[in-house]
C-alpha positions as a Markdown table, in Angstrom:
| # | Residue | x | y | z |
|---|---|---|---|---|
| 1 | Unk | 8.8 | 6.7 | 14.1 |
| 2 | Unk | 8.1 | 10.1 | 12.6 |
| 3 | Unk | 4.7 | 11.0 | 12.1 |
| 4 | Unk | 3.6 | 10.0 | 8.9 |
| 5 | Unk | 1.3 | 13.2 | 7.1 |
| 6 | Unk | -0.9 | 12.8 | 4.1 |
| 7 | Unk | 1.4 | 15.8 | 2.8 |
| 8 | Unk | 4.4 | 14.0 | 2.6 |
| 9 | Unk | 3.3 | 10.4 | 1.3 |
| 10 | Unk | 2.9 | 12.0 | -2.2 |
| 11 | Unk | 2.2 | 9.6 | -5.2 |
| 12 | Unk | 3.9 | 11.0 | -8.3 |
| 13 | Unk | 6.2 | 10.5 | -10.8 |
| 14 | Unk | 8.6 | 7.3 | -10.9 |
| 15 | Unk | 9.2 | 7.4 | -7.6 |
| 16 | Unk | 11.8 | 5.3 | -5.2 |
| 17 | Unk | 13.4 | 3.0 | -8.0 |
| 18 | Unk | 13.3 | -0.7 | -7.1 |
| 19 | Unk | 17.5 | -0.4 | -7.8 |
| 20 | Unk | 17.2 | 1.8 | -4.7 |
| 21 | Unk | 15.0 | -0.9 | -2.3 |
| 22 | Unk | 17.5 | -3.9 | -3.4 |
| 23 | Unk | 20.8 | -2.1 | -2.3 |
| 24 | Unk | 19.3 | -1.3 | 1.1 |
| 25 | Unk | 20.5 | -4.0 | 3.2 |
| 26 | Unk | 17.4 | -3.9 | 5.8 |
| 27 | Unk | 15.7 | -5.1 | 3.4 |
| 28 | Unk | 17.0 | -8.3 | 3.0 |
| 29 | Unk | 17.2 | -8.7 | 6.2 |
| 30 | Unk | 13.8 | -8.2 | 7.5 |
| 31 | Unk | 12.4 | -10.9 | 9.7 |
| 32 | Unk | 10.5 | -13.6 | 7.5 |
| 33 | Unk | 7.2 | -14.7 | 8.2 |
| 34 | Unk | 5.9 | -18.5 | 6.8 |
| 35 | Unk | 2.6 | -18.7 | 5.0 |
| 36 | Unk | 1.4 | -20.5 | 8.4 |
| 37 | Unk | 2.1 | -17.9 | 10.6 |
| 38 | Unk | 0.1 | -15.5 | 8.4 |
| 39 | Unk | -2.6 | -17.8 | 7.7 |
| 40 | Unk | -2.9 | -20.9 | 10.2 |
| 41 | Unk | -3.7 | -24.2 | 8.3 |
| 42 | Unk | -7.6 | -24.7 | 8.1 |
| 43 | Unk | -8.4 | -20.7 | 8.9 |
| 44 | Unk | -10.0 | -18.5 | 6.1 |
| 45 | Unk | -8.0 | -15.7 | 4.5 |
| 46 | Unk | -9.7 | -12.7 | 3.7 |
| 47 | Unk | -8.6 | -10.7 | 1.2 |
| 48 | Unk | -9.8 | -6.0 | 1.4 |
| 49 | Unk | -9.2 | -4.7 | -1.5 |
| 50 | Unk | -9.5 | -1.1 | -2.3 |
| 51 | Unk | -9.1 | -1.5 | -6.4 |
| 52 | Unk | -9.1 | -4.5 | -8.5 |
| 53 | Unk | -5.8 | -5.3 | -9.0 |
| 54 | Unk | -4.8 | -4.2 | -5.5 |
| 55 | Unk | -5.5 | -7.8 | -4.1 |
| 56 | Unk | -2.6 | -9.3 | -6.6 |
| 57 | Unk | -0.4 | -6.3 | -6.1 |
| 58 | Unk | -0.3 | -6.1 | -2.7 |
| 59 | Unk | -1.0 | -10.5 | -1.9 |
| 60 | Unk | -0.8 | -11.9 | -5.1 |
| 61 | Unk | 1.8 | -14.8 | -4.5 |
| 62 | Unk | -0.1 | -15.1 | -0.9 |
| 63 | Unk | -3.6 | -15.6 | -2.4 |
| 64 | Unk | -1.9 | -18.2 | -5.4 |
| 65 | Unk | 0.2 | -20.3 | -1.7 |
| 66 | Unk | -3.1 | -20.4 | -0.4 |
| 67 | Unk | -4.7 | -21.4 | -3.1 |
| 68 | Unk | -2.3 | -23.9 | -3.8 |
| 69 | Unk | -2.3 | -25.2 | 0.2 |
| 70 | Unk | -6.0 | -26.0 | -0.6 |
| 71 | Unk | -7.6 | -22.8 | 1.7 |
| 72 | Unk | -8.4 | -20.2 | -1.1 |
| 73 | Unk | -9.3 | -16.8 | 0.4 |
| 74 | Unk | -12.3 | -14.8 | -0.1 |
| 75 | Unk | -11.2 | -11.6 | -2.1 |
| 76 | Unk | -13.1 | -8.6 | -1.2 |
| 77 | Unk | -13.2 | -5.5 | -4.1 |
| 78 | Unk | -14.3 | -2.9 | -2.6 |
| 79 | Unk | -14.7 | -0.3 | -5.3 |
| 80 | Unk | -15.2 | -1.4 | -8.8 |
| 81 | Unk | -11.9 | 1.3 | -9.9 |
| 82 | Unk | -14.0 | 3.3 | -12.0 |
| 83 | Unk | -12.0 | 6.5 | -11.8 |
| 84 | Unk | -9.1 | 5.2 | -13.2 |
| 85 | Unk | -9.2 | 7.3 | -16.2 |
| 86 | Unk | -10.5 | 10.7 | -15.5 |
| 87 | Unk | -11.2 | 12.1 | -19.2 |
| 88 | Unk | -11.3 | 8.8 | -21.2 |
| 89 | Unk | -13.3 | 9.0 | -24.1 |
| 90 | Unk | -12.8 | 5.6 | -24.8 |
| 91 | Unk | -14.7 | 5.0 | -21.3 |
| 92 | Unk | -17.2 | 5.8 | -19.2 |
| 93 | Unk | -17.3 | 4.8 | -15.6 |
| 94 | Unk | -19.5 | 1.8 | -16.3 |
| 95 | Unk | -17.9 | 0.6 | -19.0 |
| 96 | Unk | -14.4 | 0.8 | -16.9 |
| 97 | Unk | -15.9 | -0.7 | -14.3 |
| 98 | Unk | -17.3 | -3.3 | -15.9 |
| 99 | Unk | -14.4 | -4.4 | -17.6 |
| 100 | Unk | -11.7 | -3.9 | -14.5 |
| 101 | Unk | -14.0 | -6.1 | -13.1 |
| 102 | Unk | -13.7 | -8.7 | -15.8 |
| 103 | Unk | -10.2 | -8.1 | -14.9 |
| 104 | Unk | -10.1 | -9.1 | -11.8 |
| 105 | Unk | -11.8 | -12.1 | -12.0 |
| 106 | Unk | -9.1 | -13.0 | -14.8 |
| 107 | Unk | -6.2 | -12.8 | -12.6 |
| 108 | Unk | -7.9 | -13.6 | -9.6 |
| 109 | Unk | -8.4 | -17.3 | -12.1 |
| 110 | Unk | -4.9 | -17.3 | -12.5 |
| 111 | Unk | -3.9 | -17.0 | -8.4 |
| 112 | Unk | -6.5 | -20.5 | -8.7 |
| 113 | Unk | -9.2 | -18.6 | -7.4 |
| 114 | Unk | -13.0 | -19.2 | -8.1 |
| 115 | Unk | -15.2 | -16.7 | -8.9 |
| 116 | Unk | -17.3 | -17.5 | -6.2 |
| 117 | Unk | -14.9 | -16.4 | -3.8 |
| 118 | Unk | -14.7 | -12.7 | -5.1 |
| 119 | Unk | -17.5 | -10.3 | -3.4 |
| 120 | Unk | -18.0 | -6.9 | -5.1 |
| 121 | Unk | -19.1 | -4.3 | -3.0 |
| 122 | Unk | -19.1 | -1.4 | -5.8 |
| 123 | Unk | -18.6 | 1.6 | -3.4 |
| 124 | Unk | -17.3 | 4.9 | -5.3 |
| 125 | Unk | -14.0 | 4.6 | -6.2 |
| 126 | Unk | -12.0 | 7.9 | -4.6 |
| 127 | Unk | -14.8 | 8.2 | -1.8 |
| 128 | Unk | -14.0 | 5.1 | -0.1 |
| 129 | Unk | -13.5 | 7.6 | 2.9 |
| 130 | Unk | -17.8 | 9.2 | 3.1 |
| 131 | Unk | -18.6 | 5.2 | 3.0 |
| 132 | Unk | -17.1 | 4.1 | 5.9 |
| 133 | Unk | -19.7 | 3.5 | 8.0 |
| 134 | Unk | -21.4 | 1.3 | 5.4 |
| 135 | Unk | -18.0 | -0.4 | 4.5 |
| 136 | Unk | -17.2 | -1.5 | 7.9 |
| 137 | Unk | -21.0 | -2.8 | 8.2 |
| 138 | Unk | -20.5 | -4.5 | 5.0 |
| 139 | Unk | -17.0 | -6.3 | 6.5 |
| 140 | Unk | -18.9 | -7.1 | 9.5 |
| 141 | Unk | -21.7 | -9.2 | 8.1 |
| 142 | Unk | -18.9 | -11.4 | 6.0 |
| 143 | Unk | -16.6 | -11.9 | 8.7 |
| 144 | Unk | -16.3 | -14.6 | 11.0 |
| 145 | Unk | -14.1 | -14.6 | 14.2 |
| 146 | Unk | -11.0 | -16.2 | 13.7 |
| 147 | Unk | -10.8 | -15.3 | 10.1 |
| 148 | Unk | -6.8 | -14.0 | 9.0 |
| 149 | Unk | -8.0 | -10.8 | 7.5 |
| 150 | Unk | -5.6 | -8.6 | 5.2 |
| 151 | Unk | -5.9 | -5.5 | 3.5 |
| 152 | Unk | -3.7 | -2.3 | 2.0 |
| 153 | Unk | -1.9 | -0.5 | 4.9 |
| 154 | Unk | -3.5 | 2.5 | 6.7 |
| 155 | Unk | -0.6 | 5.1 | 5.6 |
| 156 | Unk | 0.3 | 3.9 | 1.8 |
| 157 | Unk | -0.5 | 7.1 | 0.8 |
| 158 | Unk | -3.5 | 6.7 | -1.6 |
| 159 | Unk | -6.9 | 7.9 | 0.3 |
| 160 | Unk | -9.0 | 4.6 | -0.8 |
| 161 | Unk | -6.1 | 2.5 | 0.5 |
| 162 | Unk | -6.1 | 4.3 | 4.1 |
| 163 | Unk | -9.6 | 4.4 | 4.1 |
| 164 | Unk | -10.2 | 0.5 | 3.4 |
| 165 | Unk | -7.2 | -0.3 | 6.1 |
| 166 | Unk | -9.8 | 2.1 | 9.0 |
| 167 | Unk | -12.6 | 0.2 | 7.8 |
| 168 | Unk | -11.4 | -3.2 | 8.3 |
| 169 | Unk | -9.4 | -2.3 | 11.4 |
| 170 | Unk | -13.0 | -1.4 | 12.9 |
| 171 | Unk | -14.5 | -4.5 | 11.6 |
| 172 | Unk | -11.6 | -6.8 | 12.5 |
| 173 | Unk | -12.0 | -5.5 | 16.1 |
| 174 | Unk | -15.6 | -6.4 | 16.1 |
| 175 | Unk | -15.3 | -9.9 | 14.4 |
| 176 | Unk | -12.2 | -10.4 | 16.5 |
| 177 | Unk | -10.1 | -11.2 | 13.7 |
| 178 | Unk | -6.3 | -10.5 | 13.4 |
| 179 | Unk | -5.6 | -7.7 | 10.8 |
| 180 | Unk | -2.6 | -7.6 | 8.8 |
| 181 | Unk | -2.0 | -4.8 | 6.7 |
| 182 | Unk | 0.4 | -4.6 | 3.3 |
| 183 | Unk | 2.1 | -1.8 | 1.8 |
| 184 | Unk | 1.5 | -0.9 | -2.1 |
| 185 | Unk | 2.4 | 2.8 | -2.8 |
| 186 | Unk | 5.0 | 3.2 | 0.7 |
| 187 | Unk | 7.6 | 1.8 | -2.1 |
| 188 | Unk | 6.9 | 4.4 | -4.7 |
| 189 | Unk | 6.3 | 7.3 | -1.9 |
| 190 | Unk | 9.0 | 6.8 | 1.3 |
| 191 | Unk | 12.8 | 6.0 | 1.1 |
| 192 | Unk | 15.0 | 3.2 | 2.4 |
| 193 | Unk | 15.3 | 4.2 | 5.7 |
| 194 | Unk | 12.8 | 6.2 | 6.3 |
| 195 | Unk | 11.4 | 7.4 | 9.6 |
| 196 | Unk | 7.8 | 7.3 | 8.8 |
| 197 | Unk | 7.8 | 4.2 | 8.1 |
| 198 | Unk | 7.2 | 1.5 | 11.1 |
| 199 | Unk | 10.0 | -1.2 | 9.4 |
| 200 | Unk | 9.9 | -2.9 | 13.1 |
| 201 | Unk | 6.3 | -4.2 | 12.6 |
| 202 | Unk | 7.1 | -5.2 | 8.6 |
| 203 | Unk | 7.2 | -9.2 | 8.1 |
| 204 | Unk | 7.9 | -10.9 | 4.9 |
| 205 | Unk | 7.1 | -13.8 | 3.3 |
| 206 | Unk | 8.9 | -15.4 | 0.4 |
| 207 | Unk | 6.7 | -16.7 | -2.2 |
| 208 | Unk | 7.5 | -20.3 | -3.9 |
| 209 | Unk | 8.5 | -20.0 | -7.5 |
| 210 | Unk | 4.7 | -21.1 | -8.7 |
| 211 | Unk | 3.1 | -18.2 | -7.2 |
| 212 | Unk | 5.6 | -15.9 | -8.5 |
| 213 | Unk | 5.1 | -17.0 | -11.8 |
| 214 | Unk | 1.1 | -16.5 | -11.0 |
| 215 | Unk | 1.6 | -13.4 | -9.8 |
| 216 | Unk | 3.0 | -12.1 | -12.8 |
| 217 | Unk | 0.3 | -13.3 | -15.2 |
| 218 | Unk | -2.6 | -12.2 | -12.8 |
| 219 | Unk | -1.0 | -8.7 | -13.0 |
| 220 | Unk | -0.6 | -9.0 | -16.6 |
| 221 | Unk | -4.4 | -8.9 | -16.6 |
| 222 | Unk | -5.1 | -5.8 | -15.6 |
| 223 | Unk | -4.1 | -4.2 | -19.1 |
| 224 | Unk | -6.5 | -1.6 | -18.4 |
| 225 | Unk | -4.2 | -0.5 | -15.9 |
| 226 | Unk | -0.7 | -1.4 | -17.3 |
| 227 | Unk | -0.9 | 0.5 | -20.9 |
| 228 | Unk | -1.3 | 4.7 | -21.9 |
| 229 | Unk | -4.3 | 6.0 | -21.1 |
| 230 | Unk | -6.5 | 7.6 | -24.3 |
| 231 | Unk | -6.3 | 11.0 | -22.8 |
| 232 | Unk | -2.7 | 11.0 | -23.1 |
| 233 | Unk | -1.6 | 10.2 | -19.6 |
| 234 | Unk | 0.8 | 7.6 | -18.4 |
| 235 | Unk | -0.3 | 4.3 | -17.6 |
| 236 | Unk | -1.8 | 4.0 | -13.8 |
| 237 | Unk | 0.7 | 1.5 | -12.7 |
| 238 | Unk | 4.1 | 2.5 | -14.5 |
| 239 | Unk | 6.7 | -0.1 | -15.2 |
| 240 | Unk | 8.8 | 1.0 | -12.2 |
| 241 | Unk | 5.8 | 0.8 | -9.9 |
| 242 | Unk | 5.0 | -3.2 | -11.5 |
| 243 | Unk | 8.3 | -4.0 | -10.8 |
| 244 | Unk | 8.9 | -2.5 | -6.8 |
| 245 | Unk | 6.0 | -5.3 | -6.2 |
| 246 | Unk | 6.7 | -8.0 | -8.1 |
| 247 | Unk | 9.7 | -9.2 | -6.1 |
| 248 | Unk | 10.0 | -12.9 | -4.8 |
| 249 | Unk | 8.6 | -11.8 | -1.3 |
| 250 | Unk | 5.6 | -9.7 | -0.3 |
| 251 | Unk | 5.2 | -7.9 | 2.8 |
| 252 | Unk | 2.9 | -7.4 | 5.7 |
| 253 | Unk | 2.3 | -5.4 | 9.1 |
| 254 | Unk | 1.6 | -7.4 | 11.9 |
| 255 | Unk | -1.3 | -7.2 | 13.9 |
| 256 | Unk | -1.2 | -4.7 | 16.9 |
| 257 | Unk | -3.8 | -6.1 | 19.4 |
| 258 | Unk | -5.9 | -3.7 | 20.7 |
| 259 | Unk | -4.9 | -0.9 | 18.8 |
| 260 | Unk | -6.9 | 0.3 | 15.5 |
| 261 | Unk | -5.1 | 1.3 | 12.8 |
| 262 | Unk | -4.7 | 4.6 | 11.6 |
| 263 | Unk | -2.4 | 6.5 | 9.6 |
| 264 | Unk | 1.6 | 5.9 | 10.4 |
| 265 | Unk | -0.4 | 2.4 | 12.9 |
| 266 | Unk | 0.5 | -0.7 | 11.1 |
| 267 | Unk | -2.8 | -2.9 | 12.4 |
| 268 | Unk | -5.7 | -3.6 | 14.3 |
């Protein structure tokens, strides 16, 4: 595998189109991984997320199986996605955050998750990076050994993304807790094929037709995210970006034991 450089994992315009993904046949034919081999029966999922609306965008229809199997996962947000619209004069940072929160919890409701299994931690969204230190001590107090712990993957190519896949990597390691890592913007950024991508360590699970249909209305609810923003830019998540991750599997890097993740590493 190529090296994988902040330079060339570049978020912008439509990107890879899904028609693109669907006609590579590696795709299909990556090795699939049950719900119980990501997530043992009886074992607590625990859900990193960088931005609400990450945790359904990257494990929607795994949080809804889990859900549904009777273990729901505790959902970790770790910034509140306040930056989301740089200029809005319809919001201010508070009032974004405020409502993407409201979001969250909305489609978090619709995977059949409680409330009480969401923990905000509120760090600055787009300086996950300066709080690592008190992000990982954050993980480390919640964690329990043993727990199935996933988060965004450590080269997707969005700053807060890698930075929450280094945090939990660290805390995972001390917690002793497997670490399995899913991609969000690789689709929009790499090509099939590609060399900087580690497609060896990629496992994928295919979701039942309930938690597809879950994950679709819990991504509905993030309309803060889905529609033109008041400046005048494009939504944050375009249509072709929604629909690269709303296919009837999602996918995860395995754990790499005793390695910690960094960027172009697919786990702990």
């Amino acid at each position: 595998m190529e090296p994988v450089s902040a330079a060339s994992r570049v978020i912008q315009g439509q990107g890879t189109c899904e028609a693109q993904w669907q006609a590579w046949p590696a795709l299909h034919a990556l090795p699939q991984i049950g719900l119980a081999g990501l997530v043992p029966v009886g074992v607590r999922a625990v859900i990193v997320a960088p931005h609400p609306d990450d945790e359904v965008l990257a494990s929607g229809g795994l949080i809804a199986m889990l859900a549904a199997r009777g273990d729901p996962p505790l959902v970790i947000g770790v910034t509140d996605g306040d930056a989301s619209h740089p200029g809005s004069t319809r919001w201010s940072p508070e009032e974004l955050a405020a409502f993407r929160h409201e979001e969250a919890l909305t489609g978090l409701g619709r995977l059949g998750i409680e409330p009480q299994n969401y923990l905000r931690l509120s760090l600055p969204d787009g300086r996950v990076q300066a709080h690592h230190a008190q992000l990982v001590e954050s993980l480390v107090r919640v964690l329990r050994a043993g727990d199935a712990v996933l988060s965004t993957w450590a080269a997707d190519g969005h700053p807060d993304h890698e930075a929450t896949a280094l945090a939990v990597s660290v805390a995972c390691a001390a917690a002793r807790c497997p670490h399995w890592q899913s991609p969000v913007w690789l689709w929009h950024w790499a090509a099939p094929g590609d060399r900087r991508v580690p497609w060896a360590q990629l496992r994928r699970l295919r979701l039942t037709p309930d938690a597809q249909r879950r994950k679709h209305l819990a991504v509905q609810a993030h309309a803060s995210q889905l529609t033109a923003q008041d400046n005048g830019a494009p939504p944050v998540l375009a249509p072709s970006a929604v629909q690269r991750l709303l296919r009837p599997f999602e996918y995860f890097f395995m754990p790499l034991p005793g390695r910690r993740a960094g960027a172009g590493e697919s786990g702990a």
